[in-house]
C-alpha positions in Angstrom: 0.0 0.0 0.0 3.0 2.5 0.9 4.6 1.7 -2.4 1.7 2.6 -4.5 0.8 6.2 -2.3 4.9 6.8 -2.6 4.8 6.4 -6.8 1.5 7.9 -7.2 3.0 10.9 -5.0 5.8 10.9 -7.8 3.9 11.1 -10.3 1.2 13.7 -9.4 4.3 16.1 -7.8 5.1 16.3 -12.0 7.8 14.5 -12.0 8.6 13.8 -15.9 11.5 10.6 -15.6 11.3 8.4 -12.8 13.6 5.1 -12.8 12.5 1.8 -11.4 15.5 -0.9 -11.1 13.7 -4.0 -9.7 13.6 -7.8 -11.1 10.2 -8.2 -10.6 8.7 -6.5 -14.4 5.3 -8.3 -14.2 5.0 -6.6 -10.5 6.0 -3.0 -11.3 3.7 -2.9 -14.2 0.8 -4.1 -12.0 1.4 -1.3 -9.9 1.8 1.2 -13.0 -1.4 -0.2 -14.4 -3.0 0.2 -11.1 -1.9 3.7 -11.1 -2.8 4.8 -14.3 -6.2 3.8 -13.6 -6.9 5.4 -10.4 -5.2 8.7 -11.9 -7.3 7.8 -14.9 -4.6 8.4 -17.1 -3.6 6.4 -20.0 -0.8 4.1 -19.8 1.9 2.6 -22.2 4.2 -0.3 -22.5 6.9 -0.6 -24.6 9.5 -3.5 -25.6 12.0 -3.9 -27.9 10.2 -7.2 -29.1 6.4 -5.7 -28.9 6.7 -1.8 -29.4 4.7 0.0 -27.9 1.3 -1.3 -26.4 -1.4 0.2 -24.0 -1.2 -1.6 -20.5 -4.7 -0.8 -19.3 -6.4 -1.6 -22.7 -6.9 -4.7 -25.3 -5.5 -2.3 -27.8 -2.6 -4.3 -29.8 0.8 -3.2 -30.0 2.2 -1.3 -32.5 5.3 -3.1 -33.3 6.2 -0.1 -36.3 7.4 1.5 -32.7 9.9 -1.0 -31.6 12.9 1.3 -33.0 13.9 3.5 -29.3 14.1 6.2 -32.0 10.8 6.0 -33.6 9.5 5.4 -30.4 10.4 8.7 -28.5 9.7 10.5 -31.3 6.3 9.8 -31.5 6.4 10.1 -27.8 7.4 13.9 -28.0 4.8 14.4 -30.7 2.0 13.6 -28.7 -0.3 16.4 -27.5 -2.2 13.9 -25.0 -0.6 13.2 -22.1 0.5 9.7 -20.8 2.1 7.3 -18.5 4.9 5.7 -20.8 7.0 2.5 -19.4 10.0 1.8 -21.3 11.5 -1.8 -20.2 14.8 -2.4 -20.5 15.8 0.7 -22.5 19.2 1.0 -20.4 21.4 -0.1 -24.2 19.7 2.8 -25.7 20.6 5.5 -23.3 24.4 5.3 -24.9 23.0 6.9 -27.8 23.1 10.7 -27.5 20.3 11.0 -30.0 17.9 9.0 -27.3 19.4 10.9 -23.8 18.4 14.1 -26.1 15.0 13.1 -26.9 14.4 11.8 -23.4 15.6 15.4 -22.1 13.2 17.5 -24.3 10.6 15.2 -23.5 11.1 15.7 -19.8 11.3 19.7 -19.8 8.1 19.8 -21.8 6.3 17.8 -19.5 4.7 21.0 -18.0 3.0 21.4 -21.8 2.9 17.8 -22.5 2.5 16.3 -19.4 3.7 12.8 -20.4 5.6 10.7 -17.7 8.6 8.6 -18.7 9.0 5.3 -16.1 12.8 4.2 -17.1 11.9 0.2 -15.7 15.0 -2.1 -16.0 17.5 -4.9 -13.8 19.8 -2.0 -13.2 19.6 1.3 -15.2 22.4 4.0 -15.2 21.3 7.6 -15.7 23.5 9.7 -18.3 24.6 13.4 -16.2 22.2 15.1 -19.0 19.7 13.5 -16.9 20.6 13.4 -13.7 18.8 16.1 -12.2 15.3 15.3 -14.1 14.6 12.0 -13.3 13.5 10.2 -9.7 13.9 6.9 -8.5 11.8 4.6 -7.0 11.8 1.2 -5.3 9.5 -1.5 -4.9 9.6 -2.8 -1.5 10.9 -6.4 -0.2 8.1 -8.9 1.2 8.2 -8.4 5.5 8.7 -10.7 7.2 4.7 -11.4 7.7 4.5 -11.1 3.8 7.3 -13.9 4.0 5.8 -16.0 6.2 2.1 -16.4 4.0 4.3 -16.8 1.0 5.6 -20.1 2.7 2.2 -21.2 3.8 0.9 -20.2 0.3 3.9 -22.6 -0.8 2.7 -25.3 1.2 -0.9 -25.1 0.1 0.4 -25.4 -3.5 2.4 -28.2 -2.8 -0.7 -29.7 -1.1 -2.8 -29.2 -3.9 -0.2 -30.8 -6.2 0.7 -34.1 -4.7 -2.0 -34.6 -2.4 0.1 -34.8 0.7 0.6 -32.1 3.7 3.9 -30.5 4.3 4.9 -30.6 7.7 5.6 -26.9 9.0 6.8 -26.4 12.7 6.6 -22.7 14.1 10.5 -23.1 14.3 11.6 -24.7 10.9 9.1 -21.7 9.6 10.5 -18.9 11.5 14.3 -20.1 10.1 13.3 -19.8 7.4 11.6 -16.6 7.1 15.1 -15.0 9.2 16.8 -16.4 5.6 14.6 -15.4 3.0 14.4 -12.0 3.7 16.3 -9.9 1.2 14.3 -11.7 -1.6 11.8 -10.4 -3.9 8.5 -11.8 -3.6 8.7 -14.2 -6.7 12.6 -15.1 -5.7 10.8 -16.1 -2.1 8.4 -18.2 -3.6 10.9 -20.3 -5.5 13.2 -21.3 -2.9 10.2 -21.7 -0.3 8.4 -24.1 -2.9 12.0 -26.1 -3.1 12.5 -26.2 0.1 8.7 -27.5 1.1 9.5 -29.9 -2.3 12.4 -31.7 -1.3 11.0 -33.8 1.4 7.6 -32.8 2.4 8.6 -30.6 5.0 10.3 -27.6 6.3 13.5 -28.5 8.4 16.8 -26.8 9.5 18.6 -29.3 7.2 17.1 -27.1 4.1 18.7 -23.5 5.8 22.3 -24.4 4.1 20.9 -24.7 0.8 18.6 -21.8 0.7 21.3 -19.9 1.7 23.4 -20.9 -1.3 20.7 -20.4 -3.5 19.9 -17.4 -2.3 23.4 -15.6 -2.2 23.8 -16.9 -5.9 20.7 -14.6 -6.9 22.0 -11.5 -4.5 26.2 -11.7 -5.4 27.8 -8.7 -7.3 31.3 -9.5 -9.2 33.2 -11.6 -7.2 33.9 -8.7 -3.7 31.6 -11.0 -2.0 31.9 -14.8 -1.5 30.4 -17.2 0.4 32.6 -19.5 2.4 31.3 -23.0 2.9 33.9 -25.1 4.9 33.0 -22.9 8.4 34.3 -24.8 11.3 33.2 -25.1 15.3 34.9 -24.2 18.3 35.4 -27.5 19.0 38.1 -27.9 15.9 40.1 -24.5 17.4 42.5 -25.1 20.5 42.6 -22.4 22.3 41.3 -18.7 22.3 39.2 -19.6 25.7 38.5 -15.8 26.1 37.4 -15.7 23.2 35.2 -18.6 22.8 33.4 -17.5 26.2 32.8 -14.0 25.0 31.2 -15.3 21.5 29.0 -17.7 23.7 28.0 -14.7 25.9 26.6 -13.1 22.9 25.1 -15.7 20.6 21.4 -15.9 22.1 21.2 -11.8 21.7 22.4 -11.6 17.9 20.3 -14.4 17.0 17.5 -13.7 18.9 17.7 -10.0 17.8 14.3 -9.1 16.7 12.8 -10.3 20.8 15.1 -8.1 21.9 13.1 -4.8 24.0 16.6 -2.7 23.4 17.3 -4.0 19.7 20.3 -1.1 19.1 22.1 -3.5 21.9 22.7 -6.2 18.9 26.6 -7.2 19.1 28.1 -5.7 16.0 31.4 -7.5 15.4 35.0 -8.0 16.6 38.3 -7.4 15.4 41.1 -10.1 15.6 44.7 -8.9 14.9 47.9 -11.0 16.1 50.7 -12.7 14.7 50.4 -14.0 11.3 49.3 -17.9 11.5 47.3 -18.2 14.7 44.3 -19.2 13.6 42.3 -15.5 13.0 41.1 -16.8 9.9 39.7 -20.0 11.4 38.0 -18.3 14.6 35.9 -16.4 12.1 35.2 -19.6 10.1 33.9 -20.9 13.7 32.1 -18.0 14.7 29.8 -18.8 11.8 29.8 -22.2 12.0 29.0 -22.7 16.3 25.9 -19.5 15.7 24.9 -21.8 12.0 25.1 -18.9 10.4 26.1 -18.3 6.6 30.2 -17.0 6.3 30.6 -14.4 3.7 34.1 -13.3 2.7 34.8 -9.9 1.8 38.0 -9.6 -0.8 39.3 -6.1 0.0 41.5 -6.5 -3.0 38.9 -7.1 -5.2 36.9 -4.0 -4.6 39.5 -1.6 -5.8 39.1 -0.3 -9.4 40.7 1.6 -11.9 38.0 3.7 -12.5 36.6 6.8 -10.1 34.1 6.1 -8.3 33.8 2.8 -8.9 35.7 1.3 -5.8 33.1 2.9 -3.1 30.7 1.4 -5.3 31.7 -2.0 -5.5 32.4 -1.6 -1.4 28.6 -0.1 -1.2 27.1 -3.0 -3.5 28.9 -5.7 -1.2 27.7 -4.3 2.3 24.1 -4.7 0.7 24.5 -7.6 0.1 25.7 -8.6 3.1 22.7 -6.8 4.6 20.4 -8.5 2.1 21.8 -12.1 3.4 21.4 -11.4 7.3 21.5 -12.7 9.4 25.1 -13.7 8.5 29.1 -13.4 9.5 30.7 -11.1 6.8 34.7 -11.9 7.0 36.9 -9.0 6.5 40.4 -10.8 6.1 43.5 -8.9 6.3 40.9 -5.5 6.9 44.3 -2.8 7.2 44.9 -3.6 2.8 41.6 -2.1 2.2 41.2 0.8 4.9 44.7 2.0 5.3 45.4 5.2 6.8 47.8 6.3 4.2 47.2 8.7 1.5 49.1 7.3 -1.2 46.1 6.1 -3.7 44.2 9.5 -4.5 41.9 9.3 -1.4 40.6 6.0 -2.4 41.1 3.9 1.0 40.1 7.5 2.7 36.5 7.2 0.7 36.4 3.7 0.9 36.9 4.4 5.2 34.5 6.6 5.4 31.8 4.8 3.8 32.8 1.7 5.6 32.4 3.9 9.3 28.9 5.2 7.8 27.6 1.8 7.2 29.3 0.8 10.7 27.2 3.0 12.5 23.9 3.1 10.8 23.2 -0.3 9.9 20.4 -2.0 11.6 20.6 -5.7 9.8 21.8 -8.8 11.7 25.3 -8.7 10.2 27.8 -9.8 12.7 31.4 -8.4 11.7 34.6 -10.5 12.3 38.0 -8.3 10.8 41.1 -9.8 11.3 44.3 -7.7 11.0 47.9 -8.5 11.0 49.5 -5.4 11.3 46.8 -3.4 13.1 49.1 -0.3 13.5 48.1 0.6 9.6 44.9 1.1 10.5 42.8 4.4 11.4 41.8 5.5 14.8 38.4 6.5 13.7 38.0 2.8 12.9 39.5 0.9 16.6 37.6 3.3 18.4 34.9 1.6 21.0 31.6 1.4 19.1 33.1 0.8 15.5 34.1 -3.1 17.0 32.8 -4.4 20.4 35.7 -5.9 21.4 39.3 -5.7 19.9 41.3 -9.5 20.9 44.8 -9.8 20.3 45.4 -14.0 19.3 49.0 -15.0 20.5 51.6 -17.6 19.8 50.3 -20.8 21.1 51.2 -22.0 24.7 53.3 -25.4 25.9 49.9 -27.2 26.0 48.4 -25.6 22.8 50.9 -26.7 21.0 50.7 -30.2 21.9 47.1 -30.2 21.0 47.5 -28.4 17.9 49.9 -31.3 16.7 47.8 -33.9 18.4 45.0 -32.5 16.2 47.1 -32.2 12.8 48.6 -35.6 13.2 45.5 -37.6 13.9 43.9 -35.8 11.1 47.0 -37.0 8.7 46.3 -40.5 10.3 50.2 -40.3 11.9 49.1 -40.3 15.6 52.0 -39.9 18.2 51.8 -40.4 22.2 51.6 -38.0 24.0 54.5 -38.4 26.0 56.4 -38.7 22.4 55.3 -35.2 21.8 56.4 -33.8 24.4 59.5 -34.5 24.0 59.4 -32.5 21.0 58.1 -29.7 22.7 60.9 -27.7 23.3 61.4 -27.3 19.2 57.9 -25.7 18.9 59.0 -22.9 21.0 57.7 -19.6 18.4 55.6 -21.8 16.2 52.0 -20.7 15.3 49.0 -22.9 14.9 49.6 -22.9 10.8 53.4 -23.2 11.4 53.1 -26.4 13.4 51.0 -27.5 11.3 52.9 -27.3 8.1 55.6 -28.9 10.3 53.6 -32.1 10.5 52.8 -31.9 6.9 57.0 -31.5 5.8 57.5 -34.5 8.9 55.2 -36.7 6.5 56.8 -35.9 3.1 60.0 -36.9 4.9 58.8 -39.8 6.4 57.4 -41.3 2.3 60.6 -39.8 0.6 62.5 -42.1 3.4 60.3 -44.7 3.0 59.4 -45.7 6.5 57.0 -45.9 9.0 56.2 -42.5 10.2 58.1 -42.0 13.8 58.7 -38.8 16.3 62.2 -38.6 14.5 60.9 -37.2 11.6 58.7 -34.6 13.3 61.7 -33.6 15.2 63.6 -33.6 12.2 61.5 -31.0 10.6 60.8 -28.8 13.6 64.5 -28.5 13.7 65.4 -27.4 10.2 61.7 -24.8 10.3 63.1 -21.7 11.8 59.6 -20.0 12.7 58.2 -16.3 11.7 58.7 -15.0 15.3 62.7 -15.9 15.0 62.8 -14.5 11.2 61.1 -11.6 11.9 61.9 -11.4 16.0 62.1 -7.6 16.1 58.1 -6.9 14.3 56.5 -10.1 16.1 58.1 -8.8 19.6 57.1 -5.5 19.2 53.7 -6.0 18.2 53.2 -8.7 21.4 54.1 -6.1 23.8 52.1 -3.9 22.3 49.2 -5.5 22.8 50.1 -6.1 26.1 47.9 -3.4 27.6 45.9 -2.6 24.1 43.7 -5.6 23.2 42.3 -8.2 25.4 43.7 -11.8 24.9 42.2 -15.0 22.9 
């Protein structure tokens, strides 16, 4: 109802262009047609298959008008007024000929009075037009339209194959959280497919929506969806960590129940030496709150062209709010939002919209960022409120490290005792998680090129010869640990 009184308010204030970028065509024309008809103005369609065709009549369409440049000029020509939807006319507005056309018809629209609706996927507006035309958005389902969609979905699938689909409060409430973001034809799908599979609605059909559903919403690669998310019960370690995540679980998912729902946990920041297992916590995060992971390529957003890098960065944050409630993974955050000034202002702009999306958003997005040098990055951005909580992930103790190899070796089917291992303990002193673990990967390859039985020797062997990053780079990996001594709290 708010959509129609928004366009009809569009139209009456005389506006002469307005632009409509939506996927759902048949939807926005009902709602032109509906328009034109309470207005009681008439109201054209036009194709480049069809021409041009009244909407609200049986009138056939003239297809001598299928040429954009016939079209508009027949358009200008016309002394009675009209509503006139071009679809998918975005090609022709390359052509200067057309953008000029389109311009005289728009400042004569106080003598003609003819409305041009621009309706397309995605439509960019030449600067000649810029400051005639208006845009307008049809609205997503709610969550309540959501929810009758699903039951309409049932019904159908009912009626089809004579059986009832099982629907429990819960499973339907699931999956209402992760359809939203959807049109109302893209809902229907992937509710009918997920009622189709088995009958029923179940948690089991929440991964596969998801992926379905971040295939229709992705934008050029910034975004990606990460599918191999761990648990906390694969991550040794990070105790402080763990506990604070569990703290805040029930209040991010159960956001919308909340009475204060500003008090939604926004994210974290992870920064540490390189190889202790940042990247993984986030994986976890995601995987312990069965939540989809998306990973946001900060290297991919940058572009050649002005402009389009905040735009890309814009379109990807959408997205992410479009797929909540979700993790988005900002790996290796300080190569994208540097404080430098060395790239025109790019990573200055790009900050700034970043912070602005930081502090307005209202989705269920929980942020992880991980950073390895963290001194790169701005204030603005560590200060409380940006991140709830900034943790610094150290070099793994005594004991970690024996359960990180415990974990690697068992996994590689090469299981040691325990007391073997820790007799090699005193050779992991400075490893990381991902250090010790390539360790037991090289103590393998030495064990087949040998060809023997795997033994303690050969893990020894290659501890020995690995000199670790925190003796190859002792000066940086000190400094920073003492840093965030009395900075960051610890995994």
């Amino acid at each position: 109802m708010y959509e129609f009184d928004d366009l009809r308010v569009l139209v009456q204030a005389h506006s002469p262009l307005i632009v409509i970028e939506s996927y759902e065509e048949p939807r926005a024309l009902m709602l032109i047609k509906r328009l034109a008809v309470n207005l009681m103005r008439p109201v054209f369609k036009w194709t480049i298959t069809d021409g041009l065709q009244r909407l609200d009549s049986e009138q056939g369409a003239q297809a001598f008008n299928a040429d954009p440049t016939n079209l508009l000029a027949q358009i200008k020509g016309t002394r009675n007024s009209g509503i006139y939807v071009l679809c998918d006319f975005h090609p022709f507005l390359a052509e200067p000929k057309h953008v000029r056309y389109i311009k005289e018809i728009a400042q004569a629209h106080e003598q003609s009075g003819h409305t041009l609706i621009l309706l397309s996927h995605a439509i960019s507006i030449p600067p000649e037009l810029s400051r005639l035309c208006y845009r307008f958005e049809l609205s997503l389902p709610s969550d309540q339209q959501i929810r009758q969609l699903v039951h309409e979905m049932a019904d159908s699938y009912a009626a089809k194959t004579g059986m009832l689909a099982q629907l429990t409060a819960e499973n339907v409430a699931l999956l209402v959280q992760n359809l939203r973001g959807l049109t109302f034809d893209e809902v229907k799908r992937l509710a009918y497919k997920a009622i189709a599979d088995d009958g029923a609605v179940t948690q089991a059909d929440i991964p596969r929506i998801n992926r379905a559903k971040f295939s229709l919403l992705q934008t050029d690669g910034v975004l990606s969806q990460v599918f191999d998310s761990a648990s906390f019960a694969n991550v040794i370690g990070l105790t402080n960590l763990k506990q604070w995540i569990g703290q805040r679980q029930q209040a991010f998912l159960e956001h919308a129940r909340l009475d204060k729902p500003k008090d939604i946990p926004k994210g974290l920041l992870l920064t540490g030496v390189q190889g202790t297992g940042k990247s993984l916590a986030a994986k976890a995060i995601a995987g312990s709150w069965h939540l989809p992971l998306l990973r946001l390529d900060m290297a991919a957003l940058y572009n050649k062209y002005i402009g389009e890098t905040e735009k890309n960065l814009t379109q990807a944050l959408a997205l992410a709010d479009a797929m909540s409630p979700c993790v988005l993974w900002i790996d290796e955050i300080e190569k994208g939002l540097s404080s430098g000034d060395n790239d025109n202002g790019v990573s200055r702009r790009l900050l700034g919209s970043f912070l602005t999306w930081l502090s307005e958003r209202k989705s269920q997005v929980f942020l992880v960022a991980t950073a390895n040098n963290i001194h790169d990055l701005a204030p603005e951005l560590l200060r409380k409120g940006r991140f709830d909580e900034i943790f610094f992930v150290d070099l793994p103790t005594e004991q970690e490290c024996l359960q990180l190899l415990q974990l690697h070796l068992t996994k590689r089917q090469m299981p040691l005792s325990d007391t073997e291992l820790r007799s090699a303990l005193p050779l992991c002193r400075g490893f990381s998680g991902a250090e010790l673990e390539q360790a037991v990967v090289g103590a393998g390859y030495r064990a087949r090129a040998s060809d023997s039985t795997f033994s303690l020797m050969h893990l020894m062997d290659e501890l020995a010869a690995t000199q670790p990053l925190s003796v190859v780079m002792a000066e940086q990996v000190s400094a920073l640990r003492q840093w965030a001594q009395s900075r960051c709290v610890k995994a």
